[in-house]
C-alpha positions in Angstrom: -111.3 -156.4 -97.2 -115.3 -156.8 -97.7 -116.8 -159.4 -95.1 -119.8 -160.8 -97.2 -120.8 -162.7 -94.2 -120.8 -159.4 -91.6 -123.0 -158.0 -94.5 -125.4 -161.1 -94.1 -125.6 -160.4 -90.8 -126.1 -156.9 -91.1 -129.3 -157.8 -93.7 -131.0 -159.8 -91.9 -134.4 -160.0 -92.7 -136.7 -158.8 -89.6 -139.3 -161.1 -90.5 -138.6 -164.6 -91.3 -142.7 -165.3 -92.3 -142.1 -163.3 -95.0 -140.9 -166.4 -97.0 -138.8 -166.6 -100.3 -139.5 -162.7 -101.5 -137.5 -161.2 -98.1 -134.9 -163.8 -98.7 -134.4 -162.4 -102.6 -134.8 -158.8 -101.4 -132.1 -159.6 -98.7 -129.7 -161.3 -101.0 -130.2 -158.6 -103.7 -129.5 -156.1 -101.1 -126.1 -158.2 -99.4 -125.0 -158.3 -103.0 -125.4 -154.7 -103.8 -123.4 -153.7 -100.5 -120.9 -155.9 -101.6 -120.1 -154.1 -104.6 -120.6 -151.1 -103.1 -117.9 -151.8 -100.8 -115.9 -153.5 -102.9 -115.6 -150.4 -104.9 -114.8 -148.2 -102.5 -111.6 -150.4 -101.9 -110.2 -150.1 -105.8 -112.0 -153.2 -106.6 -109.9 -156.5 -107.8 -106.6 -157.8 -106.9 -103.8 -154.2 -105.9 -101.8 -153.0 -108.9 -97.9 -154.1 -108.2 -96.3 -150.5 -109.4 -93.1 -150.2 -111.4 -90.5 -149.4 -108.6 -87.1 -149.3 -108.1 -87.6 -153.2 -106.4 -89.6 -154.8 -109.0 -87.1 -153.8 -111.7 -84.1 -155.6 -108.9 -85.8 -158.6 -108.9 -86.1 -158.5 -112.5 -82.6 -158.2 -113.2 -82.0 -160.7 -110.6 -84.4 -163.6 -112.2 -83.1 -162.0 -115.2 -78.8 -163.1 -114.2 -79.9 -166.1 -112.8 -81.5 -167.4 -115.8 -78.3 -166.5 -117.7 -76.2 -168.3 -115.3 -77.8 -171.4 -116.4 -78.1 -170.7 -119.5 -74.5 -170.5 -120.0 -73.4 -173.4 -117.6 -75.7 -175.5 -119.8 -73.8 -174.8 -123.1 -70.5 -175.3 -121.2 -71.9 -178.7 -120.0 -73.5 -179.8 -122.9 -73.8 -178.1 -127.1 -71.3 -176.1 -126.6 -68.6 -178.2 -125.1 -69.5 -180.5 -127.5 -68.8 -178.3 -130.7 -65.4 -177.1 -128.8 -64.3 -180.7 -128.5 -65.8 -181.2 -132.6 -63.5 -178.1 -133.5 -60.3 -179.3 -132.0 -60.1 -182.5 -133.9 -59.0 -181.1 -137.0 -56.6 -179.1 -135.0 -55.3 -182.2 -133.5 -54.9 -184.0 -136.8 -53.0 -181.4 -138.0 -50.8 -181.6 -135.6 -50.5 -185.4 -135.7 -49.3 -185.4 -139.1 -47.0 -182.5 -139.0 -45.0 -184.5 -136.7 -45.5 -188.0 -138.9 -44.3 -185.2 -141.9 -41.4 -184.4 -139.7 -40.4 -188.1 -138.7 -40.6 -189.1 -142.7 -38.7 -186.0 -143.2 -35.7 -187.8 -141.0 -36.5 -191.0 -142.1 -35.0 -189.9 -145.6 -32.5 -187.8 -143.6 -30.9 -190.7 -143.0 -31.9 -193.6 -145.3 -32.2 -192.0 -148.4 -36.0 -192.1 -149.5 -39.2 -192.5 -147.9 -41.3 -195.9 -146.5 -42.7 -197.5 -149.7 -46.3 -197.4 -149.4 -46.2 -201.1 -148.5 -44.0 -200.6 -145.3 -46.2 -197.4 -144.5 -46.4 -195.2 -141.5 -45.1 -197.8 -138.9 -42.2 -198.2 -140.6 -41.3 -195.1 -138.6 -41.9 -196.9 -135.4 -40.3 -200.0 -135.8 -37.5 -200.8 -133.2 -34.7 -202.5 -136.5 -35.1 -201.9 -139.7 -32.8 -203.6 -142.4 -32.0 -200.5 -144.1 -28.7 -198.3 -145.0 -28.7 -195.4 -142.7 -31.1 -196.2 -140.6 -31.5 -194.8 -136.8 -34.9 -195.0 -135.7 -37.5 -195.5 -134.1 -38.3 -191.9 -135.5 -41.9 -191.9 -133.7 -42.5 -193.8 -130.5 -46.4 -195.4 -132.2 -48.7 -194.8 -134.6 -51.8 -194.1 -134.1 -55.2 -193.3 -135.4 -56.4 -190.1 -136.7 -58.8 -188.6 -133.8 -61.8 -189.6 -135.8 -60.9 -193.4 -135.3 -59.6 -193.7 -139.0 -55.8 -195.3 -140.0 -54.2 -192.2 -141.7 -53.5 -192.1 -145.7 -50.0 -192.7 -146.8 -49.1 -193.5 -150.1 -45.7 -192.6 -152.3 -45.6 -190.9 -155.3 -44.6 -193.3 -158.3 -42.8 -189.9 -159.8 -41.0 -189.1 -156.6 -41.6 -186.5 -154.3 -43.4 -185.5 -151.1 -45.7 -188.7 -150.2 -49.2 -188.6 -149.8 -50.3 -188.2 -146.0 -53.4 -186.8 -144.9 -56.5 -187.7 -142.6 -60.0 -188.3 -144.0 -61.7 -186.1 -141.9 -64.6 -186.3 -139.8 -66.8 -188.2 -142.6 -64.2 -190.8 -143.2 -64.1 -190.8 -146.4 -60.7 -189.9 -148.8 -60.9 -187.7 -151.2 -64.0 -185.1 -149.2 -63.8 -181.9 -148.6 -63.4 -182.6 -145.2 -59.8 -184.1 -145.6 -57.0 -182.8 -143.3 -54.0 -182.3 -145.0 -50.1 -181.6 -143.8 -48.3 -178.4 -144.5 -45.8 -179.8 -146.9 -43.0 -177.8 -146.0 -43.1 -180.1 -143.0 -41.1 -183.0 -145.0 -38.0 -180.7 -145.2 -38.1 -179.4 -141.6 -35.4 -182.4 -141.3 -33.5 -181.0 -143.3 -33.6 -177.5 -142.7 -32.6 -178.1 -139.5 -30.1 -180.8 -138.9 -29.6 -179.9 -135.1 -31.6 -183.2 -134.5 -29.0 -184.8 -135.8 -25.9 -184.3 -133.7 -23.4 -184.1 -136.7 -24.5 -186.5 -138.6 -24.7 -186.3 -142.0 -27.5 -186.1 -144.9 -27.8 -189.4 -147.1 -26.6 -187.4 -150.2 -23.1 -186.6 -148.1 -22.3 -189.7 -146.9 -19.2 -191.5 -147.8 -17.7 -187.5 -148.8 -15.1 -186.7 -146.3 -12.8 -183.9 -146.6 -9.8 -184.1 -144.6 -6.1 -182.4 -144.8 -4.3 -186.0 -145.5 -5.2 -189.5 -146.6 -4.0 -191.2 -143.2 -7.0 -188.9 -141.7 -9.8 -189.4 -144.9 -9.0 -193.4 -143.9 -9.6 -192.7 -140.3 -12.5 -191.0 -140.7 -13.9 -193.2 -142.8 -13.3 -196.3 -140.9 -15.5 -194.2 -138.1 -18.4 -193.3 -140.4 -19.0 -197.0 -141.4 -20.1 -198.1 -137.9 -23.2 -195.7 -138.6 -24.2 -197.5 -142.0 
């Protein structure tokens, strides 16, 4: 490192009466040692080289700066979307088992809710109704964007209408959420749910070896009804 004031010292002029010309001829001549110096020592600030430890610290800075990176998007966007992208998931899921429950709900009383008795008809504790054995959901609830879901019946029979709104809220989008309709017959597919009992199309049928039996059996299926 160049001293500038050891070169002052070294520059001194021998003859202070000299006045303001030794002073410039000293300064001129400090300055010129300087850079004379100065230049023998490279000059300016040392070069960092390219080694094996600047290009570890660089991959260091380099994972660190990932790390958060990517423990931002968990904490914040892209939890966000994640959560956004299960919703539709989840109202799929919702109405598959409302499809299922309306499914048993004819099972066992012959037709589906009329549009007017709707969705809770499924969760009511009585219902006045031939057949009947629910509750066949324990609530109902709202679709996971806040909104009641659509159920209608179909004035020509059928599979009712049931389907979310989607994240916009509005029926009839693009958006909409819709059940698989085979779900509607998973009732009947598979009547383990039902412990025995019997579809609404089969009821009153009984097949039995002798009247004194058909009677009896009858007499036990009427407690159902």
């Amino acid at each position: 490192m160049v001293d500038y004031n050891e070169l002052k010292k070294k520059f001194r002029p021998k003859n202070p009466a000299n006045g303001k010309a030794s002073s410039k001829a000293a300064v001129k001549a400090i300055a010129r040692e300087y850079e004379r110096k100065r230049a023998e020592l490279g000059g300016g600030a040392p070069e960092l080289r390219k080694g094996p430890l600047f290009y570890g610290l660089a991959f260091l800075l380099l994972a660190v700066a990932g790390s958060l990176v990517l423990s931002a998007t968990r904490n914040g966007i892209g939890f966000d979307k994640a959560r956004i992208e299960r919703k539709p998931l989840q109202a799929r899921q919702s109405m598959h088992a409302l499809a299922v429950a309306l499914g048993r709900y004819k099972f066992h009383v012959g037709d589906y809710p009329t549009t007017s008795e709707g969705l809770n008809a499924l969760a009511a504790k009585a219902w006045r109704k031939q057949g009947w054995d629910g509750p066949y959901v324990n609530h109902i609830v709202d679709d996971p964007w806040g909104n009641a879901y659509v159920y209608e019946t179909r004035p020509e029979g059928g599979h009712p209408i049931l389907y979310s709104k989607g994240p916009d809220g509005r029926a009839g989008t693009t958006d909409d959420v819709l059940p698989d309709q085979d779900a509607f017959e998973e009732a009947f597919r598979d009547t383990s749910w039902t412990n025995g009992w019997a579809p609404y199309h089969l009821r009153g049928i009984v097949v039995a070896p002798d009247e004194a039996t058909k009677r009896r059996v009858q007499e036990e299926m009427r407690q159902y009804d």
